[in-house]
TIRO-2110 file (N, C-alpha, C; in Angstrom, 1 decimal):
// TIRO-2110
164.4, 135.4, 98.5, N, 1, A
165.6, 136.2, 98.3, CA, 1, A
165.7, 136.5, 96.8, C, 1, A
166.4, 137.3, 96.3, N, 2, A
166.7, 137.9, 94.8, CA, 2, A
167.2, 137.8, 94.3, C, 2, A
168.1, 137.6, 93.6, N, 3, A
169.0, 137.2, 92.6, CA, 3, A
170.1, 139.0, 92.1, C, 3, A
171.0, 139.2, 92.8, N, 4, A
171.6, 140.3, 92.5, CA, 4, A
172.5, 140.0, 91.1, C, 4, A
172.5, 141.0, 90.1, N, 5, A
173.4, 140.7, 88.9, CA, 5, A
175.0, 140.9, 89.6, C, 5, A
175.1, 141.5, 90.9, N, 6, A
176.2, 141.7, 90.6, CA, 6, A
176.8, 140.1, 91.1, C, 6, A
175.5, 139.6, 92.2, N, 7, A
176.4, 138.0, 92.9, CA, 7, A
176.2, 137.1, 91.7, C, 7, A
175.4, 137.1, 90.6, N, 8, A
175.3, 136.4, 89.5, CA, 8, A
176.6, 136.4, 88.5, C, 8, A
177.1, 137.8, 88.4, N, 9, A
178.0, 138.2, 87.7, CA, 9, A
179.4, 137.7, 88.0, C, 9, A
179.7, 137.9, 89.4, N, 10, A
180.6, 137.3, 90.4, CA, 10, A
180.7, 135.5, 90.4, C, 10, A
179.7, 135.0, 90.6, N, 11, A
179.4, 133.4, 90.6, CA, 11, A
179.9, 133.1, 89.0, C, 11, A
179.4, 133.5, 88.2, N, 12, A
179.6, 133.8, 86.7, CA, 12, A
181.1, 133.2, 85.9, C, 12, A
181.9, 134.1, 86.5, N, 13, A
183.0, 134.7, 86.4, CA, 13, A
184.1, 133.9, 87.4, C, 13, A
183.8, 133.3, 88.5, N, 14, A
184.7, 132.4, 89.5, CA, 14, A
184.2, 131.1, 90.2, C, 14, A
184.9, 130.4, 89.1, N, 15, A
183.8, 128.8, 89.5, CA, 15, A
184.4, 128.9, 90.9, C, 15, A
185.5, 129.2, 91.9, N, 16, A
185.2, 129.0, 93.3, CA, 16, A
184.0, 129.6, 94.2, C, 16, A
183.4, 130.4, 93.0, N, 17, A
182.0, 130.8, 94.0, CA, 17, A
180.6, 130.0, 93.9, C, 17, A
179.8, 129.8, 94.4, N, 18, A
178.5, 128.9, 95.2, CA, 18, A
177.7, 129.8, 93.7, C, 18, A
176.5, 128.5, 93.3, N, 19, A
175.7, 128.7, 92.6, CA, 19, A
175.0, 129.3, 93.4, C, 19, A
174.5, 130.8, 92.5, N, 20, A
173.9, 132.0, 93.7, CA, 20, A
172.3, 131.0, 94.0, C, 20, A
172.1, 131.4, 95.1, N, 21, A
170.8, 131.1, 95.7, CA, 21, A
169.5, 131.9, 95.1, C, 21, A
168.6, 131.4, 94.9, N, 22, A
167.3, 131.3, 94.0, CA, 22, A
167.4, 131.3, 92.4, C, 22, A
168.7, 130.9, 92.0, N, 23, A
168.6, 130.2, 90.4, CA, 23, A
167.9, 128.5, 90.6, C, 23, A
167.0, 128.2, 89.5, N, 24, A
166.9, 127.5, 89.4, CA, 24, A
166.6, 126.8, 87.5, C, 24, A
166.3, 125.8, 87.0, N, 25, A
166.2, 124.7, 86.4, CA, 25, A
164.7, 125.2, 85.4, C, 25, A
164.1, 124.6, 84.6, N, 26, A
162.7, 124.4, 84.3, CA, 26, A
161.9, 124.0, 84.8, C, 26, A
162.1, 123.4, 86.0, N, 27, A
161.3, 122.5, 86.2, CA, 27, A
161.1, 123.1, 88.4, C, 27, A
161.6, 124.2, 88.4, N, 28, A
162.0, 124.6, 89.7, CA, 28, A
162.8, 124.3, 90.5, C, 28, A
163.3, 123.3, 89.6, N, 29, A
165.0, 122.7, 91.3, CA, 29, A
165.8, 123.5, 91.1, C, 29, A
167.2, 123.3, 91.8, N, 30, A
168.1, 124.8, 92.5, CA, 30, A
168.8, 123.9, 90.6, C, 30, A
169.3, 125.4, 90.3, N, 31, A
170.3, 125.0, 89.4, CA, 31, A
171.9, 124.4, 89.4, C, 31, A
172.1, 124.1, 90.2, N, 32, A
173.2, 123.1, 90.8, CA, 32, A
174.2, 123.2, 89.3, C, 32, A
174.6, 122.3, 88.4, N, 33, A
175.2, 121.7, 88.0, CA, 33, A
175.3, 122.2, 86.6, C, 33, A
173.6, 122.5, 86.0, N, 34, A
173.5, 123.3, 84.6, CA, 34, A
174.4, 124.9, 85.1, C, 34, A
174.1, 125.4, 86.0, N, 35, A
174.9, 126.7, 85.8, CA, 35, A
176.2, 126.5, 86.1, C, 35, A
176.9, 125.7, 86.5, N, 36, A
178.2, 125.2, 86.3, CA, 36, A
178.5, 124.9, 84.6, C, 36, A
177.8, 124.4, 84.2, N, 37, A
177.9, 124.5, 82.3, CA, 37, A
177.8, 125.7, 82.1, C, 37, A
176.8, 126.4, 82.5, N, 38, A
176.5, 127.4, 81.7, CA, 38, A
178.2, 128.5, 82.4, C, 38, A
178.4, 128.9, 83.5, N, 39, A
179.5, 129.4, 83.8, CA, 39, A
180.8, 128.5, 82.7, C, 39, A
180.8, 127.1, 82.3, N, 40, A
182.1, 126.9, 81.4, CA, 40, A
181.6, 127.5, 80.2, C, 40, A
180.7, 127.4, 79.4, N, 41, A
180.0, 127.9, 78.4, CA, 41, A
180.4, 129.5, 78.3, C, 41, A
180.3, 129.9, 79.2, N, 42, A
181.1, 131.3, 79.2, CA, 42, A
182.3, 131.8, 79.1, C, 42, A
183.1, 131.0, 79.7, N, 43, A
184.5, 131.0, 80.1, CA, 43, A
184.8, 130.3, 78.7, C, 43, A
184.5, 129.6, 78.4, N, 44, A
184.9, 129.2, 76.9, CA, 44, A
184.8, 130.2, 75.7, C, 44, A
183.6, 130.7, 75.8, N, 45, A
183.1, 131.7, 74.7, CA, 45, A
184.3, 132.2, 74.7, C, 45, A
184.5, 133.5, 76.2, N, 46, A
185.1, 134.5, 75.9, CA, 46, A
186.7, 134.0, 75.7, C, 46, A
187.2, 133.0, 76.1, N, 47, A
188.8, 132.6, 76.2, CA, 47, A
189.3, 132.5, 74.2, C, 47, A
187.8, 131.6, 73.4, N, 48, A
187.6, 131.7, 72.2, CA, 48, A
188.2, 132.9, 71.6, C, 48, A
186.9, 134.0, 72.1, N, 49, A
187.1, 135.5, 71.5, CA, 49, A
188.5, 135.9, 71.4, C, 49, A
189.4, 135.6, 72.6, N, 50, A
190.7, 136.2, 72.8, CA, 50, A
191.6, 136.0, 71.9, C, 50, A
190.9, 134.7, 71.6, N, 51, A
192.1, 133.6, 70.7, CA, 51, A
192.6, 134.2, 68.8, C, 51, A
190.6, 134.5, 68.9, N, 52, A
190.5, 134.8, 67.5, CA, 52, A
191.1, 136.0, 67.3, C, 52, A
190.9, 137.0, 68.5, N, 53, A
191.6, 138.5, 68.4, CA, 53, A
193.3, 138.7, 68.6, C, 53, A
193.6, 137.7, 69.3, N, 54, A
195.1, 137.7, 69.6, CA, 54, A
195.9, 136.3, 69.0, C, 54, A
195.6, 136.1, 67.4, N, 55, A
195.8, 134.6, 67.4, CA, 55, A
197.5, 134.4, 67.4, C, 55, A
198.2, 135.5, 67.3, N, 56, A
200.1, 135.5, 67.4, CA, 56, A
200.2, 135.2, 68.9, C, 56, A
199.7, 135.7, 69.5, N, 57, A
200.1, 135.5, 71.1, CA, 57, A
199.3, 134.5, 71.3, C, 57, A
198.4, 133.9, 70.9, N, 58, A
197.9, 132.0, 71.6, CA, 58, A
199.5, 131.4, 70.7, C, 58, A
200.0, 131.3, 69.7, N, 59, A
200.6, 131.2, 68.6, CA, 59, A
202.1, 131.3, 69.7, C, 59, A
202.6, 131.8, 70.0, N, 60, A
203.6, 132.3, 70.3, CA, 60, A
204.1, 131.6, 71.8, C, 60, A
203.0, 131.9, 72.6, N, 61, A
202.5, 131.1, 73.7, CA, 61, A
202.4, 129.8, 74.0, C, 61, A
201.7, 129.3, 73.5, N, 62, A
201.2, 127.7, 73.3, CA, 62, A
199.5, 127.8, 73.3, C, 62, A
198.9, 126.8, 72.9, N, 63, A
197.6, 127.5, 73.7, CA, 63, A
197.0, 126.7, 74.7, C, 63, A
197.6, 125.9, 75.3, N, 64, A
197.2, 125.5, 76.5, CA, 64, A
197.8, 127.0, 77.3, C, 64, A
199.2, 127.4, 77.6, N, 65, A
199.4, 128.4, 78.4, CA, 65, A
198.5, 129.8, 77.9, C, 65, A
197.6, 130.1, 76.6, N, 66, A
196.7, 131.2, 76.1, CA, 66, A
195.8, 131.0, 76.9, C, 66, A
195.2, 129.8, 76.9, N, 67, A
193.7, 129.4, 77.9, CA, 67, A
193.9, 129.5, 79.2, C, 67, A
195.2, 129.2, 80.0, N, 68, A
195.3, 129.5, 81.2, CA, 68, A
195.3, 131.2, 81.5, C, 68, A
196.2, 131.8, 80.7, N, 69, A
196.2, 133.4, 80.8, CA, 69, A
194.6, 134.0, 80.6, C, 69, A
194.0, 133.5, 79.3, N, 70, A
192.7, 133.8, 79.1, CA, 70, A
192.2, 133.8, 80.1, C, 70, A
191.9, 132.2, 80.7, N, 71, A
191.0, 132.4, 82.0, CA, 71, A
191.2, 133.2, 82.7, C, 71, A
192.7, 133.9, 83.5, N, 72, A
192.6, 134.7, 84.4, CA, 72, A
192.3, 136.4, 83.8, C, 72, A
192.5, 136.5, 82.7, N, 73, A
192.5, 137.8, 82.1, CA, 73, A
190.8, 137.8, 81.9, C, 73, A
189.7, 136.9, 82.0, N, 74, A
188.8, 137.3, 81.7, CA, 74, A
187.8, 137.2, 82.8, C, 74, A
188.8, 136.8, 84.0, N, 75, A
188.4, 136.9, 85.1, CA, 75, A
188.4, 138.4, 86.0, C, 75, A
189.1, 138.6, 85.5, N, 76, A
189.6, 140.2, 85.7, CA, 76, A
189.1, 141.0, 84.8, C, 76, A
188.7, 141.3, 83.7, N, 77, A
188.5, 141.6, 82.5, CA, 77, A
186.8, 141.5, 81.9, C, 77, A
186.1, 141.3, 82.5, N, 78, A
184.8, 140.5, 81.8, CA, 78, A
184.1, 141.6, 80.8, C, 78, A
183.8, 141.6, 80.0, N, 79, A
183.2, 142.1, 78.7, CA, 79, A
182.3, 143.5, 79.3, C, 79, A
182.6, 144.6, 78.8, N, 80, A
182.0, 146.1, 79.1, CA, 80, A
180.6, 146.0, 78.4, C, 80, A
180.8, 145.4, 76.9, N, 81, A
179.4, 145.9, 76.5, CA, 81, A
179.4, 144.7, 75.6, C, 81, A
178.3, 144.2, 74.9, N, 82, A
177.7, 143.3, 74.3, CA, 82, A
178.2, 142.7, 73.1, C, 82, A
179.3, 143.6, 72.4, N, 83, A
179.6, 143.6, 71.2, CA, 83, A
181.0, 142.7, 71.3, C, 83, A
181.3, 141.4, 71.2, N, 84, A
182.3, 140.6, 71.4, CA, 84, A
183.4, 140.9, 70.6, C, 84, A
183.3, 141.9, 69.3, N, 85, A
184.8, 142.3, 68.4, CA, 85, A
185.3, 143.3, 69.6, C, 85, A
184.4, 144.1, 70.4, N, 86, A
185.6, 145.0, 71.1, CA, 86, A
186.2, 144.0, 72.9, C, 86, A
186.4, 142.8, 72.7, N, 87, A
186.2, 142.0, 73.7, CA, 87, A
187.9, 141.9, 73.7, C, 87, A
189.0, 142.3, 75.0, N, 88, A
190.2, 142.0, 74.6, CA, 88, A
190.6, 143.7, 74.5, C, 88, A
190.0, 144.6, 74.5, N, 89, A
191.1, 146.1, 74.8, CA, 89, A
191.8, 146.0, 75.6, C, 89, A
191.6, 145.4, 77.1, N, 90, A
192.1, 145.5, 78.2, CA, 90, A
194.0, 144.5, 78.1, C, 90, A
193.6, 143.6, 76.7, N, 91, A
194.7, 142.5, 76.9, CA, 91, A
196.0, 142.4, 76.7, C, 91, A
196.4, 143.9, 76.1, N, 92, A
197.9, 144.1, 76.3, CA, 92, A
198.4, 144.8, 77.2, C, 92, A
197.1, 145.4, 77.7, N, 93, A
197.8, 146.3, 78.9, CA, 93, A
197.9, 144.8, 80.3, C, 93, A
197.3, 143.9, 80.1, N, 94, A
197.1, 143.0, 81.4, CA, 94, A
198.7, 142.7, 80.9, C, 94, A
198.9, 141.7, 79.9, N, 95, A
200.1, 141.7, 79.6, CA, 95, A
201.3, 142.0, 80.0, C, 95, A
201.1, 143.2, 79.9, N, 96, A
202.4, 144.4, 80.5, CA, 96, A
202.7, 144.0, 82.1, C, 96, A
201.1, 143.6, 82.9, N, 97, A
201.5, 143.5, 84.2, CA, 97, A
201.8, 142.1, 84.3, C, 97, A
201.8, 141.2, 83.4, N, 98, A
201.6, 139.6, 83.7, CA, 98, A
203.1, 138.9, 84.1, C, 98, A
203.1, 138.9, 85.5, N, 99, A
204.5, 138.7, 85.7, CA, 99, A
204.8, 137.1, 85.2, C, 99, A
204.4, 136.3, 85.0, N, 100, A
204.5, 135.0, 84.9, CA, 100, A
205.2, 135.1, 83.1, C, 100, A
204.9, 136.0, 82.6, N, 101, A
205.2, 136.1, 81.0, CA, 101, A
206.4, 137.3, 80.5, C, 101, A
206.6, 138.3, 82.0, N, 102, A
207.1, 139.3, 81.9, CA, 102, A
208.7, 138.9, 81.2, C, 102, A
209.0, 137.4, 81.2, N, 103, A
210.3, 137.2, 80.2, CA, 103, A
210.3, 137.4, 79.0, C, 103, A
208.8, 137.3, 78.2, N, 104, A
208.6, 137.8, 76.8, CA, 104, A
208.3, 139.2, 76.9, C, 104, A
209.2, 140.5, 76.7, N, 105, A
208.8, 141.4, 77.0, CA, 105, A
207.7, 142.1, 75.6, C, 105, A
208.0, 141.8, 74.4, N, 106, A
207.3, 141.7, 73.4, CA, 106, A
206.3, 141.2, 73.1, C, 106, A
205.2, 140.8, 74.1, N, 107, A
204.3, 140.1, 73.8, CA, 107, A
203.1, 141.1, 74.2, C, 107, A
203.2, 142.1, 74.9, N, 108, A
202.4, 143.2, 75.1, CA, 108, A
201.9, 144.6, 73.5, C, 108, A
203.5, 144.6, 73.3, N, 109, A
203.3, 145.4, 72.2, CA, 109, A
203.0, 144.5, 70.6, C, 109, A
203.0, 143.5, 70.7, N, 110, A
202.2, 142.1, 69.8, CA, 110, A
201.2, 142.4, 69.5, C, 110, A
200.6, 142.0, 71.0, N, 111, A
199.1, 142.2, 71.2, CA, 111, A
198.5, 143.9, 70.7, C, 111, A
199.5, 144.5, 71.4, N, 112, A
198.8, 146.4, 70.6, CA, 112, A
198.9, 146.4, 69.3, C, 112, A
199.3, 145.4, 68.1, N, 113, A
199.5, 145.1, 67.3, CA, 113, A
198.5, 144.7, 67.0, C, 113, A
198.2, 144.0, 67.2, N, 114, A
196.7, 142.5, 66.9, CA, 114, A
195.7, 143.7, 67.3, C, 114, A
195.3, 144.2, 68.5, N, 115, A
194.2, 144.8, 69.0, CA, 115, A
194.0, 146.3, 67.6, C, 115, A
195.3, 147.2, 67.5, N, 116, A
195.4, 147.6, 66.5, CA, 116, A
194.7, 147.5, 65.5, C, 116, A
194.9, 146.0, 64.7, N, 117, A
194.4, 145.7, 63.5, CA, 117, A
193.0, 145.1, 63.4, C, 117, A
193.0, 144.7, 64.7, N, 118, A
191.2, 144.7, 65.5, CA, 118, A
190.7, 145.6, 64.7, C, 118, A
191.0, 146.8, 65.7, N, 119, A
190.5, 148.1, 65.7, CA, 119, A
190.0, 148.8, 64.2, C, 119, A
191.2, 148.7, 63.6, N, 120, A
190.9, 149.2, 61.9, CA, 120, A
190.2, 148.3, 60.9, C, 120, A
189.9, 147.3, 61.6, N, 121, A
188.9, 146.4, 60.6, CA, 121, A
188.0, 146.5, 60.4, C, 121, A
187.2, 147.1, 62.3, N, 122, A
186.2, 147.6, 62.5, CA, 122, A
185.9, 149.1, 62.9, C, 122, A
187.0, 149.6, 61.6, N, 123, A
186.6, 151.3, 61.9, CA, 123, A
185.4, 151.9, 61.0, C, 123, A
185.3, 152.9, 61.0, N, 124, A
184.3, 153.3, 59.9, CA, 124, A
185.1, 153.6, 58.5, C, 124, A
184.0, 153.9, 57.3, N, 125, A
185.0, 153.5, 56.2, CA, 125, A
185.1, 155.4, 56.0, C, 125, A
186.0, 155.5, 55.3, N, 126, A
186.5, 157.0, 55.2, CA, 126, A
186.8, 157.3, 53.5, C, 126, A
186.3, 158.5, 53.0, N, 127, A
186.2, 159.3, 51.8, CA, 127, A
187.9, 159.3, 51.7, C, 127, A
188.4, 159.0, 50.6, N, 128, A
189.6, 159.5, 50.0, CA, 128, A
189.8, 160.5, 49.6, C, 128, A
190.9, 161.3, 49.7, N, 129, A
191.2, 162.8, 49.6, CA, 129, A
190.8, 162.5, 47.8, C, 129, A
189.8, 163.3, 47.0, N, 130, A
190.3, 163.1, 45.5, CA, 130, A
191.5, 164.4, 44.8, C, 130, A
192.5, 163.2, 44.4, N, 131, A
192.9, 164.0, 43.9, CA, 131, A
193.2, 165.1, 42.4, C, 131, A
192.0, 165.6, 41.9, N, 132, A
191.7, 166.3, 40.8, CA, 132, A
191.5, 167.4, 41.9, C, 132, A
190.8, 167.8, 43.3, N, 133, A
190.7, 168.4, 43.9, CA, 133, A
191.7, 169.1, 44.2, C, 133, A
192.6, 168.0, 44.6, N, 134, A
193.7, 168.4, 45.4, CA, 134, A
195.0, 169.1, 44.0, C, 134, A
194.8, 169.1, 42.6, N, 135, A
195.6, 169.4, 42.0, CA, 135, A
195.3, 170.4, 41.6, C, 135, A
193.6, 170.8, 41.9, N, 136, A
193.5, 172.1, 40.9, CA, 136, A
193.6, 173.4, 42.1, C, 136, A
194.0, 173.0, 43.1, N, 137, A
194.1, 174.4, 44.9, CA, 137, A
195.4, 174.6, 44.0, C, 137, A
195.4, 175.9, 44.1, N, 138, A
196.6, 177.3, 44.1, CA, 138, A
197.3, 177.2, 45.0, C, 138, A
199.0, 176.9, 44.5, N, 139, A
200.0, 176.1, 45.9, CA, 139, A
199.5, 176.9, 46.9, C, 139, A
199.0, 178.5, 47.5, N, 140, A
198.6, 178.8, 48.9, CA, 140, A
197.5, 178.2, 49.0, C, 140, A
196.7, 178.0, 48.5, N, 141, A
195.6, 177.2, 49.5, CA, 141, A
195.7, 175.8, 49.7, C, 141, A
196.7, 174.7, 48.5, N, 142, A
197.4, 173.6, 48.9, CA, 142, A
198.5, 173.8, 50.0, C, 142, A
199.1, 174.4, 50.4, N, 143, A
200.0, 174.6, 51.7, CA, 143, A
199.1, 174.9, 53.2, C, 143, A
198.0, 175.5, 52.4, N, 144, A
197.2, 175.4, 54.1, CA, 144, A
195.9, 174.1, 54.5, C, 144, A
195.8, 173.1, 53.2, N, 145, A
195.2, 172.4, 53.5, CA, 145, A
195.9, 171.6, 54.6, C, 145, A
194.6, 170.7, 55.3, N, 146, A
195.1, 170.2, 56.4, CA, 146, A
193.8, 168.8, 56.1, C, 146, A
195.3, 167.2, 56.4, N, 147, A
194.3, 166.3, 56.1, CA, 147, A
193.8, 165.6, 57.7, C, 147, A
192.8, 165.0, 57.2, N, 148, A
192.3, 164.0, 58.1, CA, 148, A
192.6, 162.8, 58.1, C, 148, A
193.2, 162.1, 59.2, N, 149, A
193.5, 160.1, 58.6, CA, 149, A
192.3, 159.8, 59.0, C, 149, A
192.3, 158.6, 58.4, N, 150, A
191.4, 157.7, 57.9, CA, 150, A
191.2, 157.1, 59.4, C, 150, A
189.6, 157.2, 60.0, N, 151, A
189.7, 156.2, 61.4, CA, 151, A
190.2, 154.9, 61.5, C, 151, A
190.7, 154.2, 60.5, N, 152, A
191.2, 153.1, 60.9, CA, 152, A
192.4, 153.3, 60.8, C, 152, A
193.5, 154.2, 60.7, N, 153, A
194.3, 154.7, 61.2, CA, 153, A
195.1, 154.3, 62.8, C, 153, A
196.5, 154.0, 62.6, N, 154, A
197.2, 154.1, 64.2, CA, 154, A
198.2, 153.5, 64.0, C, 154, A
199.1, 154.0, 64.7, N, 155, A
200.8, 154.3, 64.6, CA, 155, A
201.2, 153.2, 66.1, C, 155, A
201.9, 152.5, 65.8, N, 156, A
202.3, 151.4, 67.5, CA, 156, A
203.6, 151.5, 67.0, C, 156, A
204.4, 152.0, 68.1, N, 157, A
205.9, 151.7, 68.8, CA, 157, A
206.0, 151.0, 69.3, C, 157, A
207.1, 150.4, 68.7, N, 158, A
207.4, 149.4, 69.7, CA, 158, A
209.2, 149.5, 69.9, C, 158, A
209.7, 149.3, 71.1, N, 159, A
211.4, 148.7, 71.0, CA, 159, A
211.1, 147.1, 70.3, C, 159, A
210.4, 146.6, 70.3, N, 160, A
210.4, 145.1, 69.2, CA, 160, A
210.7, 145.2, 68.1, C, 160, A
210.6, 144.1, 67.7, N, 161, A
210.3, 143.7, 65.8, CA, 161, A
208.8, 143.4, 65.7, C, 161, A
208.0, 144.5, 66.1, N, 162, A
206.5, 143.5, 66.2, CA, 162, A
205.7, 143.1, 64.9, C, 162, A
206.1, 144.1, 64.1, N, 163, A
205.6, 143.5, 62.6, CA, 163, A
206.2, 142.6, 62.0, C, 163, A
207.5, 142.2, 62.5, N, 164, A
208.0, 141.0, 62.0, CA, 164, A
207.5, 140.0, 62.6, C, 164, A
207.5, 140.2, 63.8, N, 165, A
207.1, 138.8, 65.1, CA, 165, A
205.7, 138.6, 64.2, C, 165, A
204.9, 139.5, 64.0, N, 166, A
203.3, 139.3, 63.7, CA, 166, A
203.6, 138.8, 62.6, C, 166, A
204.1, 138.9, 61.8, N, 167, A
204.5, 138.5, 59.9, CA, 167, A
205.0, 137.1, 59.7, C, 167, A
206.1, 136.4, 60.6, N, 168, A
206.6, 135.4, 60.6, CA, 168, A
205.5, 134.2, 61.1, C, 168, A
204.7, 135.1, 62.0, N, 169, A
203.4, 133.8, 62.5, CA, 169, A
202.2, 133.6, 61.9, C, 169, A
202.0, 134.7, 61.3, N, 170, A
200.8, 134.8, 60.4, CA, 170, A
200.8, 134.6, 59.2, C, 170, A
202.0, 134.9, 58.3, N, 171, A
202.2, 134.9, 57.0, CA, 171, A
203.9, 134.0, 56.6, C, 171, A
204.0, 133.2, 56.9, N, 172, A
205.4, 132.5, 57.2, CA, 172, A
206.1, 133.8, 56.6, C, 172, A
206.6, 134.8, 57.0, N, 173, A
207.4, 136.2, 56.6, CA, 173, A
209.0, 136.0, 57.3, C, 173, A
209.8, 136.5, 56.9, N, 174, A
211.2, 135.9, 57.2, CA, 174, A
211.8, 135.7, 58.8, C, 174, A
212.7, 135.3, 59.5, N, 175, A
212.8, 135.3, 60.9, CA, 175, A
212.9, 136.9, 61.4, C, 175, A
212.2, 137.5, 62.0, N, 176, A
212.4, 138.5, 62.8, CA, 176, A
214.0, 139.0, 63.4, C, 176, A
214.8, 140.0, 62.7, N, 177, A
215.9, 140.5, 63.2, CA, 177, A
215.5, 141.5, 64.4, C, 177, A
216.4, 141.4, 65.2, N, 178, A
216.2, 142.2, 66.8, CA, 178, A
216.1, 144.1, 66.1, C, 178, A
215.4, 144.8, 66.7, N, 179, A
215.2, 145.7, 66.7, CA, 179, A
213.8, 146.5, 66.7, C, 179, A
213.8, 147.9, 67.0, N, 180, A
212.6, 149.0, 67.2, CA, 180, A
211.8, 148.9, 66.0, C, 180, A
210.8, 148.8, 65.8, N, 181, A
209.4, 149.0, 65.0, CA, 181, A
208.7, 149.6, 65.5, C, 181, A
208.4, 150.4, 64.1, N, 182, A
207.0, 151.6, 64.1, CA, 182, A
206.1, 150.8, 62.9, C, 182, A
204.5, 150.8, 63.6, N, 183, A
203.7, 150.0, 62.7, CA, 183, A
202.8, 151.1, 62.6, C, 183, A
202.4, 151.5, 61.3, N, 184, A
201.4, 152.3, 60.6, CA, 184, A
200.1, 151.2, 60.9, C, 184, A
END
């Protein structure tokens, strides 16, 4: 019998599932017990990744309750492509549905915060408009220039304080007053 990635992937991903049939060991015995390591080895890695990407919300949370949400979020969630910084897009939208948390309503738009600044850390780097250029255009052709942002660029709404919530955990920044934030 064969080894399907998808029942590997599956077994992988949900220790209630049976070490698939025809893994084995070095030595040719059934792999029993090493791919039970290697499945926590996994589930560790990625719960890790989450932590480092979303460390306000482990922070906010607890991180025993981070590790429990992690596990189920990455149970649901398992990694698109190889590259572990884009690991975690899916984790504020889970968020949003996570009824168990749904009393923190601000912990979704947190996370689009954190993922956010993910995102612009690992954007490409972008040319600055120079401005000798920009002073010597004749006001009509400065009134019809049109700029480009910078890809690491993005604008999050929130009805929160999320750059305060994110500021007071990460940078002791003052207590967070109730109200809407717009984060550049």
């Amino acid at each position: 019998m064969t080894l399907s990635q998808t029942t590997f992937h599956d077994a992988l991903l949900d220790s209630t599932q049976p070490v698939p049939d025809g893994l084995s060991d070095g030595q040719g015995r059934p792999a029993g017990r090493r791919f039970s390591v290697y499945r926590n080895n996994v589930a560790v890695g990625l719960t890790d990744a989450l932590a480092t990407s979303f460390p306000v919300i482990a922070k906010l949370i607890g991180d025993e309750n981070f590790r429990k949400v992690a596990g189920l979020f990455l149970r649901q969630h398992p990694p698109r492509n190889p590259m572990m910084m884009t690991y975690g897009a899916d984790f504020p939208a889970f968020l949003d549905s996570f009824q168990p948390l749904q009393h923190l309503g601000y912990l979704p738009d947190v996370a689009r915060l954190e993922q956010a600044l993910r995102i612009a850390y690992h954007a490409a780097d972008a040319t600055p408009a120079d401005a000798a250029i920009l002073q010597s255009l004749p006001p009509e052709a400065l009134a019809q220039t049109r700029f480009t942002l910078a890809p690491a660029t993005q604008l999050i709404q929130s009805r929160w304080p999320i750059h305060a919530i994110w500021a007071f955990n990460m940078e002791d920044g003052p207590k967070p007053q109730p109200g809407p934030q717009t984060v550049l």
